[in-house]
N, C-alpha and C positions, 0 to 999 in steps of 0.2 A: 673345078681345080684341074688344071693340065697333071698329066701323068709326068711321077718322077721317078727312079729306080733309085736301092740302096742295098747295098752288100755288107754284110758284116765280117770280117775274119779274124780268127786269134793268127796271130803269127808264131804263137809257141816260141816264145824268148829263150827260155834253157835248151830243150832237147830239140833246136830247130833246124839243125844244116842245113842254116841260110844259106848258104855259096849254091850246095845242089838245089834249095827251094825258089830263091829269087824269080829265076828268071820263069818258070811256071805259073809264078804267083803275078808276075806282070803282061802276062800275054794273056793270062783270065782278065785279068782286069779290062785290061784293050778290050777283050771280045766283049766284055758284058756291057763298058762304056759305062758305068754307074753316077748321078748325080753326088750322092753321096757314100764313104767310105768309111766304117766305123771299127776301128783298128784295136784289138786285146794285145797285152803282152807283145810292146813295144818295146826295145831294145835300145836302150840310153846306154853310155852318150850318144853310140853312134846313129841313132835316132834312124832307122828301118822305114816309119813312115813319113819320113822327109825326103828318101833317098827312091821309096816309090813314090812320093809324089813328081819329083824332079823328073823319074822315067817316063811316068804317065803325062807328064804335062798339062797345065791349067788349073788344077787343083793347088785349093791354099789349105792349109794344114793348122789343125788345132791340139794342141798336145795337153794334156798332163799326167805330168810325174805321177807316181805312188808315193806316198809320203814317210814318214821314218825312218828305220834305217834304209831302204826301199830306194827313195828318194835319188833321183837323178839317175837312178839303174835300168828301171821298168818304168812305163808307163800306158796311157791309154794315146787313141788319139782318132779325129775327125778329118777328113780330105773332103773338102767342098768344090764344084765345078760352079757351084752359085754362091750372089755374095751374102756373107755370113754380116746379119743384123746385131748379133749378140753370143757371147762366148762365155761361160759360166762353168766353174769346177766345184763340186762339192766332195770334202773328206766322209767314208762311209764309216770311220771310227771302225773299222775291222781288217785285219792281217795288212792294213796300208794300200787300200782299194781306196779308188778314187771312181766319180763319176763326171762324167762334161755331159754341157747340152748345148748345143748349137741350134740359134734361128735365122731362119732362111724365109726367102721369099719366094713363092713360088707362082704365076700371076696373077702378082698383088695381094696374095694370100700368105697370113705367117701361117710356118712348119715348124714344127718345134723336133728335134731327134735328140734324143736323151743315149748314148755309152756309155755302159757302165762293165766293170768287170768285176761281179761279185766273188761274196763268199763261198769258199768251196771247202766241202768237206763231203766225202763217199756216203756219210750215212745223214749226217746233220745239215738239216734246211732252214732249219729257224731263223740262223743269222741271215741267211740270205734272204731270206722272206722280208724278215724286220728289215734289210736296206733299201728294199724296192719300197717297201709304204715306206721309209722315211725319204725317197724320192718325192712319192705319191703327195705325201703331205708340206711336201716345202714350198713355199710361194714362187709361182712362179716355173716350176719342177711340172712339165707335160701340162699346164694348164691349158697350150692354145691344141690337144691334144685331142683329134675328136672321138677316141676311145683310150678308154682307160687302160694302164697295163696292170695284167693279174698276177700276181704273187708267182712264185716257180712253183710252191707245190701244188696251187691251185690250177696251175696249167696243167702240171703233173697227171693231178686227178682226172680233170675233164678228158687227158689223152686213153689213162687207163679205161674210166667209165663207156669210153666210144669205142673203143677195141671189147671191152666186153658185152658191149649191145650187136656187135658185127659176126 
């Protein structure tokens, strides 16, 4: 499979002084050149990651809302520089989190990229955990995926366990 790159970033919708952040956040972009772009805490209506795709150029854009009251305020979203096969939103039934998966081809090969922007709470993981396996378990949800993803606290752990063996 030919090499692809992918960048994740939240944009921090509330606390984001967009105006002083924009233009830093588009000259990384330029420098890294990423296939794909998987966007948190998007900024509805005026849709942030429509307005970096239009900077960066070539890139087609996959959005969705957060649902509830949420709805049309905040979302997630996908910028593909390749063309996107399939576009799929799943509601995670918690605080109006939404996940997308985008498939791509990559030569001739499906890619499947799951965004998501979980539950978040300082002490409590459960919920967040429970939405990645109900990714995990939905058809279709990372199946052309050639490794699995692991829960946050199990990543959690494995990080802690490897800093206390060093």
């Amino acid at each position: 499979m030919s090499q692809i790159s992918i960048v994740t970033f939240n944009l921090l919708n509330k606390p984001s002084r967009w105006k002083q952040r924009h233009t830093l956040i588009v000259d990384e972009l330029n420098r890294l050149h990423p296939d794909l772009i998987a966007l948190q805490e998007v900024a509805l209506p005026a849709n942030n990651a429509q307005w970096l795709a239009d900077r960066l150029g070539c890139y087609s854009v996959h959005m969705a809302s957060k649902t509830g009251l949420l709805q049309g305020q905040e979302g997630i979203a996908i910028l593909s520089r390749l063309p996107v096969d399939e576009f799929r939103t799943l509601d995670l039934m918690t605080q109006n989190r939404v996940a997308e998966r985008v498939r791509v081809r990559v030569a001739g090969q499906p890619l499947v990229l799951v965004n998501g922007h979980f539950y978040f709470h300082v002490v409590d993981h459960v919920k967040r955990v429970r939405q990645v396996q109900a990714l995990r378990g939905r058809a279709g949800w990372g199946a052309a995926s050639t490794t699995r993803p692991r829960p946050s606290a199990e990543i959690s752990t494995t990080r802690r366990d490897r800093a206390r063996s060093t």
